[in-house]
N, C-alpha and C positions, 0 to 999 in steps of 0.2 A: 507405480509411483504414488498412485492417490491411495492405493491402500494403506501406504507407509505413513505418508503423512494424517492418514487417520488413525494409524495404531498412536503417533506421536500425540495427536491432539488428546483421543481419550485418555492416555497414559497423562497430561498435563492437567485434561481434568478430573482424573482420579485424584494426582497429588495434591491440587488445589483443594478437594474437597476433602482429604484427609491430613490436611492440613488446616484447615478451618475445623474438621471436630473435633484436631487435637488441641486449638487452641481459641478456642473459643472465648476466650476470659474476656473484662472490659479493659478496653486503654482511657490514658485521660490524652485528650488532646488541648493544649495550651495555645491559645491564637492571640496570646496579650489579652486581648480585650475581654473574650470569655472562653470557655475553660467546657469541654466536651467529653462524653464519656460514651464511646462507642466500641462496639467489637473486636478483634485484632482483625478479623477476615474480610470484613466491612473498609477498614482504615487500608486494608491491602489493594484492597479491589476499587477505593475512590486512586489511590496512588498509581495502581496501573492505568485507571482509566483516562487520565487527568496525564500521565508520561504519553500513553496513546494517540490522545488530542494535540496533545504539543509536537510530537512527529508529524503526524498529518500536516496541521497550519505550518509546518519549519519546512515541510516538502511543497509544500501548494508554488512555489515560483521554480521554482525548478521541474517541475510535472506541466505549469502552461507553460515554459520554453523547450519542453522537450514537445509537447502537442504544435507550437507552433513551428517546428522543425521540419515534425512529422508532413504538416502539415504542406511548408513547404518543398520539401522532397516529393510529397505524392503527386504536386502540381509539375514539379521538373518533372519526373517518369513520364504524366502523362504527356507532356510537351513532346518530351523524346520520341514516344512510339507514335505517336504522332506524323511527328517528322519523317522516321520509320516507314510507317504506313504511305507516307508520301512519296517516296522516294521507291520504294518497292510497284508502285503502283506506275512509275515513269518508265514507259519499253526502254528495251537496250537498244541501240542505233550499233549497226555493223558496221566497223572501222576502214573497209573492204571494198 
């Protein structure tokens, strides 16, 4: 499985980067206020990184409610075998 997903990555970084030599031109970038003139590959890669970022901080509460889930399910098991342990440890009494 790890192999696959590293033929996928370099196969993405290949495109990526044949796609940056093919288009390497400037863009104007217009912000209202002033007015930029960068690379098309450059203007790609602020846009992916910057979609990236916003995934992350849009996951970040949902990622501490699932850790504090985690968290407290790990406390119930350990409670359980616990108990477990207790009760395994209590001789049987014959009915007899």
């Amino acid at each position: 499985m790890r192999i696959i997903g590293a033929i996928i990555v370099l196969l993405v970084a290949v495109l990526g980067a044949s796609f940056a030599w093919l288009n390497a031109g400037p863009v104007t970038i217009d912000l209202w206020v002033d007015r930029y003139e960068l690379s098309l590959p450059f203007v790609f890669f602020i846009a992916l990184l910057a979609g990236w970022l916003l995934g992350i901080v849009s996951m970040i509460g949902i990622i501490t409610r699932q850790m504090r889930e985690v968290r407290r399910l790990r406390r119930s098991v350990t409670l359980a075998e616990t108990e477990i342990n207790n009760l395994r440890s209590i001789p049987i009494r014959n009915a007899h």
